[in-house]
mmCIF file of the N, C-alpha and C atoms, coordinates in Angstrom:
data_MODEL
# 
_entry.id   MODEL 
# 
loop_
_atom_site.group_PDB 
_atom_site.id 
_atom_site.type_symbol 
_atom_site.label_atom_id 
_atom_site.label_alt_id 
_atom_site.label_comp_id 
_atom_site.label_asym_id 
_atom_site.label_entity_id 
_atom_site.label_seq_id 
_atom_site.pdbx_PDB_ins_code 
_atom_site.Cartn_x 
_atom_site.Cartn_y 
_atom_site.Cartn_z 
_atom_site.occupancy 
_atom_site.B_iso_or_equiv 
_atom_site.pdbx_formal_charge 
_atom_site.auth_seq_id 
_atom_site.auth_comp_id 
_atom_site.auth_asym_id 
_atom_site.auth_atom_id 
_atom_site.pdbx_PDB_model_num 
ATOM 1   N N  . UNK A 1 1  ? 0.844   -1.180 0.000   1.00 0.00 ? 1  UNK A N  1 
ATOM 2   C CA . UNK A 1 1  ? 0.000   0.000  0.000   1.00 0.00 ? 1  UNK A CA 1 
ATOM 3   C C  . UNK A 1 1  ? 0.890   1.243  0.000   1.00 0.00 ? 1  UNK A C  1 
ATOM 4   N N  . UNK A 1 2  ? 0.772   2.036  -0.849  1.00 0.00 ? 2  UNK A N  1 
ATOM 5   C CA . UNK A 1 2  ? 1.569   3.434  -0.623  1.00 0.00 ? 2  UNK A CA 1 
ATOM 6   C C  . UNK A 1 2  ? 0.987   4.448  0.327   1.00 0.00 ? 2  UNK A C  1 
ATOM 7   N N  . UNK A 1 3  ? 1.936   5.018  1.006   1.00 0.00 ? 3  UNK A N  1 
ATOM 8   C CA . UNK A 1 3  ? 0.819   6.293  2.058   1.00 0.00 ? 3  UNK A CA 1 
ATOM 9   C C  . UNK A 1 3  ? 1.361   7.382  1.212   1.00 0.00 ? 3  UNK A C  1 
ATOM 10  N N  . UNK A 1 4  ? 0.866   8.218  1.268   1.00 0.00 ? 4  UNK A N  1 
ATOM 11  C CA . UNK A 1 4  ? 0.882   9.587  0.258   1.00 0.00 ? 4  UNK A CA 1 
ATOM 12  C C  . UNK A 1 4  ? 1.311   10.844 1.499   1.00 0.00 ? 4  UNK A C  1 
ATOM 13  N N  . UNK A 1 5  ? 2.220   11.288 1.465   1.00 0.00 ? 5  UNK A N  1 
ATOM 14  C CA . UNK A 1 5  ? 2.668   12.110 2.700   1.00 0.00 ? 5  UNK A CA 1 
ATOM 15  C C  . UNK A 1 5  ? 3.068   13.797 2.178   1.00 0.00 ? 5  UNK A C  1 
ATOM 16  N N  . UNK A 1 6  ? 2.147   13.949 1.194   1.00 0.00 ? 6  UNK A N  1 
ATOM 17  C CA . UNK A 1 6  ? 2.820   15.652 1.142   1.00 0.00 ? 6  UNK A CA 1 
ATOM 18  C C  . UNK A 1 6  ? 2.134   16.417 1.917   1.00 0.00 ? 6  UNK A C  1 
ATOM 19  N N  . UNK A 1 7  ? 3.007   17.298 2.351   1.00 0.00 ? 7  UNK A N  1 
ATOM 20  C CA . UNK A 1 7  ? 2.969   18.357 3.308   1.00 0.00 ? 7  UNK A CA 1 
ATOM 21  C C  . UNK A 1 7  ? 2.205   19.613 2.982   1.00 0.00 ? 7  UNK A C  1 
ATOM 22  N N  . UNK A 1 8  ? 1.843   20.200 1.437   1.00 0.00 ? 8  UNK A N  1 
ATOM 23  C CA . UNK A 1 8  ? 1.013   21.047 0.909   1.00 0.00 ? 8  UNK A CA 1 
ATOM 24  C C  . UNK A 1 8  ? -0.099  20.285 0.383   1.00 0.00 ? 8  UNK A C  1 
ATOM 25  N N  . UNK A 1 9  ? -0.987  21.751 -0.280  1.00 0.00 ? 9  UNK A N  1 
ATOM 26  C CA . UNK A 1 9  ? -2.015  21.397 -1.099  1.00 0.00 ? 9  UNK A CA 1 
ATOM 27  C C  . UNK A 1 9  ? -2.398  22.226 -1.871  1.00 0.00 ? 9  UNK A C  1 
ATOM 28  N N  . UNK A 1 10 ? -3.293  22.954 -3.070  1.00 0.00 ? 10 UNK A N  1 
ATOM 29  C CA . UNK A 1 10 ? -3.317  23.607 -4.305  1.00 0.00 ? 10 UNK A CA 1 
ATOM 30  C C  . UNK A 1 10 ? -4.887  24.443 -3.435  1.00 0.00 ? 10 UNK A C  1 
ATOM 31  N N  . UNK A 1 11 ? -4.931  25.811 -3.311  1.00 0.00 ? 11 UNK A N  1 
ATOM 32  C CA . UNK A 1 11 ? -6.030  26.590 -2.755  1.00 0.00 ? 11 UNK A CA 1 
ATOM 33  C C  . UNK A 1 11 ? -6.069  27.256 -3.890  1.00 0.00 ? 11 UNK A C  1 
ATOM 34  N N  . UNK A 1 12 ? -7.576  28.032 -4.034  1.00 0.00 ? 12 UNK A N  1 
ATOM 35  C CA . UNK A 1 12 ? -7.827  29.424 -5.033  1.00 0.00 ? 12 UNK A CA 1 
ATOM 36  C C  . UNK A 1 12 ? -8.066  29.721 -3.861  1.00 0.00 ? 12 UNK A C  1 
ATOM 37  N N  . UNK A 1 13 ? -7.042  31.554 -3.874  1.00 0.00 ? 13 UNK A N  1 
ATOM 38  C CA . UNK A 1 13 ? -7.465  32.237 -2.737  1.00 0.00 ? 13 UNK A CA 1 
ATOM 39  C C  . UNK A 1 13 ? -7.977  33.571 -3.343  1.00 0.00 ? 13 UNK A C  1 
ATOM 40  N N  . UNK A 1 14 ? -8.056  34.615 -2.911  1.00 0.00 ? 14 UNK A N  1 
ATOM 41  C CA . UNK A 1 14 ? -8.995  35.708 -2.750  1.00 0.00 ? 14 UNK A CA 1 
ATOM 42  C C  . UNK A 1 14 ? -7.897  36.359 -2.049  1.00 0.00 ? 14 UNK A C  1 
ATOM 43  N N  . UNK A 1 15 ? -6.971  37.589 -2.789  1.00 0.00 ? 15 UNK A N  1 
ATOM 44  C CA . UNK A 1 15 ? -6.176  38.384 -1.998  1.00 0.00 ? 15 UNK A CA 1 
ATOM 45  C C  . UNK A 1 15 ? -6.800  39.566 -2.231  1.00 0.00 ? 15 UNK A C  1 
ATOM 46  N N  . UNK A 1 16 ? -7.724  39.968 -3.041  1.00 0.00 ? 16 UNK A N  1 
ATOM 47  C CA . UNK A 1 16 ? -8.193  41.645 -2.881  1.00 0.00 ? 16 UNK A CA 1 
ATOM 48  C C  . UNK A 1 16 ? -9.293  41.159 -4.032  1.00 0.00 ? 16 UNK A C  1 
ATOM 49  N N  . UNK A 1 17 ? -9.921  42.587 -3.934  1.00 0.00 ? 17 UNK A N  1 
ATOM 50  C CA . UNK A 1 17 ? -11.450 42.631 -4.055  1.00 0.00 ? 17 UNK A CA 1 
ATOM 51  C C  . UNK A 1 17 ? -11.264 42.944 -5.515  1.00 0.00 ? 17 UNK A C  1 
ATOM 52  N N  . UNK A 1 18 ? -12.207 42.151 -6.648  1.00 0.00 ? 18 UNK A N  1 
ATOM 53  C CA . UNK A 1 18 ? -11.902 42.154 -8.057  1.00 0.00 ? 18 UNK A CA 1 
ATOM 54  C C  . UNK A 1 18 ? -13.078 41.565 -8.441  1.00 0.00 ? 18 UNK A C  1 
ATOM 55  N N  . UNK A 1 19 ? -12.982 41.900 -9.835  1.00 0.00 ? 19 UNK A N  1 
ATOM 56  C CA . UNK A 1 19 ? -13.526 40.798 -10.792 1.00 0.00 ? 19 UNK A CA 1 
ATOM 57  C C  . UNK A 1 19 ? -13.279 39.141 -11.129 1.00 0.00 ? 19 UNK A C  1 
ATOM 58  N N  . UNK A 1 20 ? -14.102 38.683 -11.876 1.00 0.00 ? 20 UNK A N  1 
ATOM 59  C CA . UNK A 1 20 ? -13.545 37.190 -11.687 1.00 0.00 ? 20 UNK A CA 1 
ATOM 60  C C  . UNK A 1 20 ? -12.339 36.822 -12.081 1.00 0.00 ? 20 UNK A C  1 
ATOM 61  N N  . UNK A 1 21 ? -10.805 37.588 -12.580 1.00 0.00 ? 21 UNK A N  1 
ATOM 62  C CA . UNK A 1 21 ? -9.685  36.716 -12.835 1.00 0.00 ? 21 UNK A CA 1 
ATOM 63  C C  . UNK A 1 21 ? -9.486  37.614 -11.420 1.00 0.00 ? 21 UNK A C  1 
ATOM 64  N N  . UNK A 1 22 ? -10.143 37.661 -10.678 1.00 0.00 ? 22 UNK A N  1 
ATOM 65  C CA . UNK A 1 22 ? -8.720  37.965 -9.441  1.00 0.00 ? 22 UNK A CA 1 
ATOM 66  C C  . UNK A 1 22 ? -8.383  36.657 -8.264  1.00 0.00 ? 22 UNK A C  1 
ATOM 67  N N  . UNK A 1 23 ? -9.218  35.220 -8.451  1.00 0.00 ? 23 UNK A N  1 
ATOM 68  C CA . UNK A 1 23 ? -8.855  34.545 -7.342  1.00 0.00 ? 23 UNK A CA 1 
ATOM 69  C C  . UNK A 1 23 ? -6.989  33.769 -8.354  1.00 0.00 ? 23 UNK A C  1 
ATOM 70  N N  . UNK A 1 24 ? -6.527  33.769 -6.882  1.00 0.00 ? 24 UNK A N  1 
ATOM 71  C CA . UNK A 1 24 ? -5.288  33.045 -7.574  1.00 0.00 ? 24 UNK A CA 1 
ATOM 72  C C  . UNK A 1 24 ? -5.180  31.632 -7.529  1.00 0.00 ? 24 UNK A C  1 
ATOM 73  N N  . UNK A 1 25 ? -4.631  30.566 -7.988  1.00 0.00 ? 25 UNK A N  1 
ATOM 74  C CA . UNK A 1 25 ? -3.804  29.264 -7.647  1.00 0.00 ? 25 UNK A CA 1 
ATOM 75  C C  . UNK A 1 25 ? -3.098  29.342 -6.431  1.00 0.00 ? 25 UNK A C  1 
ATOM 76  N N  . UNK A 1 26 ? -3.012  28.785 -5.291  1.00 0.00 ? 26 UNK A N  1 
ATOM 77  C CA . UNK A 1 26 ? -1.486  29.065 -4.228  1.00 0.00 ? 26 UNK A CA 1 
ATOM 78  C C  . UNK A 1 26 ? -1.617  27.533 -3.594  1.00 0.00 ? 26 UNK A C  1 
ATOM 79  N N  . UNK A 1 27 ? -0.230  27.919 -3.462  1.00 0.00 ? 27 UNK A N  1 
ATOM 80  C CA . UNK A 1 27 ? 0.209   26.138 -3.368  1.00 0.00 ? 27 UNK A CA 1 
ATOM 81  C C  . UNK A 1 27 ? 0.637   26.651 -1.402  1.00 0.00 ? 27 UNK A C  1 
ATOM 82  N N  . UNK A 1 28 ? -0.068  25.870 -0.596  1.00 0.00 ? 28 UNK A N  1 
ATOM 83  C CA . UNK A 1 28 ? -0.274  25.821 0.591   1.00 0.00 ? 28 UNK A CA 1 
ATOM 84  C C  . UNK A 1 28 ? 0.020   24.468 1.441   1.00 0.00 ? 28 UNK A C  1 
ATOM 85  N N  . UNK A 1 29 ? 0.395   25.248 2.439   1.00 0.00 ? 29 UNK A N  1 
ATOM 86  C CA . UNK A 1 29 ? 0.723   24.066 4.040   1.00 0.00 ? 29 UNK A CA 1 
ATOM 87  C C  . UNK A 1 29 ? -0.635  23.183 3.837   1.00 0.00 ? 29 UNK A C  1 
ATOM 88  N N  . UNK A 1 30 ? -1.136  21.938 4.537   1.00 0.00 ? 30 UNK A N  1 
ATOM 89  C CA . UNK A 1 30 ? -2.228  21.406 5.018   1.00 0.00 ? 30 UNK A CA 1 
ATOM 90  C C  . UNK A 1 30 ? -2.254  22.078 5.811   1.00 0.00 ? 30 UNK A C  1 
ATOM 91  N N  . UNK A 1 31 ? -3.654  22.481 6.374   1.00 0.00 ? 31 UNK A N  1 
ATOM 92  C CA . UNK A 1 31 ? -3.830  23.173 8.071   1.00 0.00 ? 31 UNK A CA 1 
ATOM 93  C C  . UNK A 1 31 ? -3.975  21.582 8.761   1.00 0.00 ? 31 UNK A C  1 
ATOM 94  N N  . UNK A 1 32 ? -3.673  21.749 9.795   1.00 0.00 ? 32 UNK A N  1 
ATOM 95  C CA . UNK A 1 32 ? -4.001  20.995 10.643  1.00 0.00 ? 32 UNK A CA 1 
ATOM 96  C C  . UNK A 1 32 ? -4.850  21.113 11.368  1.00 0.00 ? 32 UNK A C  1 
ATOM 97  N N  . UNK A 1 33 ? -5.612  19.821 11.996  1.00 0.00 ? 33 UNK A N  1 
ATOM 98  C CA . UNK A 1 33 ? -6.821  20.073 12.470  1.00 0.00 ? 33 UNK A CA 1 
ATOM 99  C C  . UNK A 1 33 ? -6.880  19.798 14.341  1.00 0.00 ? 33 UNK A C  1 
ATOM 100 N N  . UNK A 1 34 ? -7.795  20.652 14.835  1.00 0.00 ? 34 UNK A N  1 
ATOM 101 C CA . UNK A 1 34 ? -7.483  20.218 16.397  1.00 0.00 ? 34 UNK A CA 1 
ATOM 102 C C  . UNK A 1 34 ? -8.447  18.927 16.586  1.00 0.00 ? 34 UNK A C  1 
ATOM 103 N N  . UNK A 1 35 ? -8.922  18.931 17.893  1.00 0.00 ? 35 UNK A N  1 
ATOM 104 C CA . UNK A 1 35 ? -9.671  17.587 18.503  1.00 0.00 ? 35 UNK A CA 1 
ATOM 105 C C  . UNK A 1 35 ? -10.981 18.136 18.056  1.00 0.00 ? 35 UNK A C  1 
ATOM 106 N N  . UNK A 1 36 ? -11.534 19.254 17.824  1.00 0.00 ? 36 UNK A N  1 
ATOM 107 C CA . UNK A 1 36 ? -13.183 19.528 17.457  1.00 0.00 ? 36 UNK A CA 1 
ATOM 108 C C  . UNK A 1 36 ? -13.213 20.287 16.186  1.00 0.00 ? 36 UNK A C  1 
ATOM 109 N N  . UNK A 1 37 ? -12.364 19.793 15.155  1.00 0.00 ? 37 UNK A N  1 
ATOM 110 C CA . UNK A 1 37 ? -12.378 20.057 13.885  1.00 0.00 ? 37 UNK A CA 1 
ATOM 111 C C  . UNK A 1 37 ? -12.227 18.748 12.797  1.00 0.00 ? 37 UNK A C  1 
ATOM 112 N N  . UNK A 1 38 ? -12.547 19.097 11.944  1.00 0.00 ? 38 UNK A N  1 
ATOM 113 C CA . UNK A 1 38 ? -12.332 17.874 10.574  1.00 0.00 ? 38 UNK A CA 1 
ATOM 114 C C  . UNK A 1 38 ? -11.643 18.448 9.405   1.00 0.00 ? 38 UNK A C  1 
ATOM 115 N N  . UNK A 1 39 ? -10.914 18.117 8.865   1.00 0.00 ? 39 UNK A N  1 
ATOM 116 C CA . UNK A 1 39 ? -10.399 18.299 7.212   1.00 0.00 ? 39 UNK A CA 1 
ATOM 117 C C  . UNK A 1 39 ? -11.305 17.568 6.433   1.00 0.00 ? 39 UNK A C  1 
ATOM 118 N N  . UNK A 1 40 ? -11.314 18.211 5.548   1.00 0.00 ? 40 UNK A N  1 
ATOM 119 C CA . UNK A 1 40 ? -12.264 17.690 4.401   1.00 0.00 ? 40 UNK A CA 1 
ATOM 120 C C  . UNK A 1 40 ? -11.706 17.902 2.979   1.00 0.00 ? 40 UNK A C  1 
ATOM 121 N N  . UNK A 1 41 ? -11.222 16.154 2.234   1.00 0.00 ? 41 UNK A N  1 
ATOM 122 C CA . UNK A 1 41 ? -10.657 16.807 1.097   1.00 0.00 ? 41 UNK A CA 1 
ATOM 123 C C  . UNK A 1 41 ? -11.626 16.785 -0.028  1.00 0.00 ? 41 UNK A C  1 
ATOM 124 N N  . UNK A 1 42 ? -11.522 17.778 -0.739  1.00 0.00 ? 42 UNK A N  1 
ATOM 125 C CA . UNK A 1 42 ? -12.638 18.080 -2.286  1.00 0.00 ? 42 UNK A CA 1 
ATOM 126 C C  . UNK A 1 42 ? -12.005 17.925 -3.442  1.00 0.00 ? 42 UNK A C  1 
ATOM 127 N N  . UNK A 1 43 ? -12.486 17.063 -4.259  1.00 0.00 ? 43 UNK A N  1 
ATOM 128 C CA . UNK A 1 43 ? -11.552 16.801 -5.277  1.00 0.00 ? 43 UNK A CA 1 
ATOM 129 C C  . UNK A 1 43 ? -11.830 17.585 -6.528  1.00 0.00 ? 43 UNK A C  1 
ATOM 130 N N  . UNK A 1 44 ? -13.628 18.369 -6.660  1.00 0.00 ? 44 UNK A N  1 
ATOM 131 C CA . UNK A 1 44 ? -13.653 19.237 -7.274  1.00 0.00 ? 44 UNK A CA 1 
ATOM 132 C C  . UNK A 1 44 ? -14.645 20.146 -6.900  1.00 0.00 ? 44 UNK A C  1 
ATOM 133 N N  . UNK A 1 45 ? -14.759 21.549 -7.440  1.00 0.00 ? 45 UNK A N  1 
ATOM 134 C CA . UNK A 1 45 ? -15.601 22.544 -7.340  1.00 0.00 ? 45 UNK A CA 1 
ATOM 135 C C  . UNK A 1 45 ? -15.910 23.292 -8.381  1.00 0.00 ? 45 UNK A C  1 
ATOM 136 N N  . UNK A 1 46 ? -16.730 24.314 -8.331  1.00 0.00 ? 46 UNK A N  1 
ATOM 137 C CA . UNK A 1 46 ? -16.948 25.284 -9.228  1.00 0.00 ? 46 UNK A CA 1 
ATOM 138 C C  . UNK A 1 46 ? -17.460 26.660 -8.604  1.00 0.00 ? 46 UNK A C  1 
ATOM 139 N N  . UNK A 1 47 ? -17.338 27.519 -9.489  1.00 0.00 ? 47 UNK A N  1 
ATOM 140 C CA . UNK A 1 47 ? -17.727 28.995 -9.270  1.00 0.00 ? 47 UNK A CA 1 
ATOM 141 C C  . UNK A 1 47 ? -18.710 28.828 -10.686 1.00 0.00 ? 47 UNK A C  1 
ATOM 142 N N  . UNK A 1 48 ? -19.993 29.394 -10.608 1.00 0.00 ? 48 UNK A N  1 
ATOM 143 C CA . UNK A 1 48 ? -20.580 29.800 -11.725 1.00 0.00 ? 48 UNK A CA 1 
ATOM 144 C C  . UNK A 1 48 ? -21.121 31.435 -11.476 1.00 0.00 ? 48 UNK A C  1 
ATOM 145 N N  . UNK A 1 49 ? -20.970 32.175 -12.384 1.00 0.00 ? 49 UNK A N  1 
ATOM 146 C CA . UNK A 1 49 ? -21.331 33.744 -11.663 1.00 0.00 ? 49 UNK A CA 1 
ATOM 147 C C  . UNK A 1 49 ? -22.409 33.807 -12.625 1.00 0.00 ? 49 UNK A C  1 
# 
């Protein structure tokens, strides 16, 4: 079995207030989660405006 151990992950973030090309790609830490939280991974999404 392989375990898969990377330390980032791929976010669209929102650094300032725009039109729709303003969210970016950013390649990010995992957050870590405490004892009364969950991670949740999404493998896809969408924006429709």
């Amino acid at each position: 079995m392989k375990i898969k151990t990377d330390t980032t992950m791929k976010a669209i973030r929102i650094h300032e207030f725009g039109s729709y090309d303003v969210p970016e790609l950013d390649e990010i830490d995992i957050p870590k989660q405490t004892a009364d939280e969950v991670l949740i991974k999404v493998y896809a999404s969408a924006v429709i405006q």
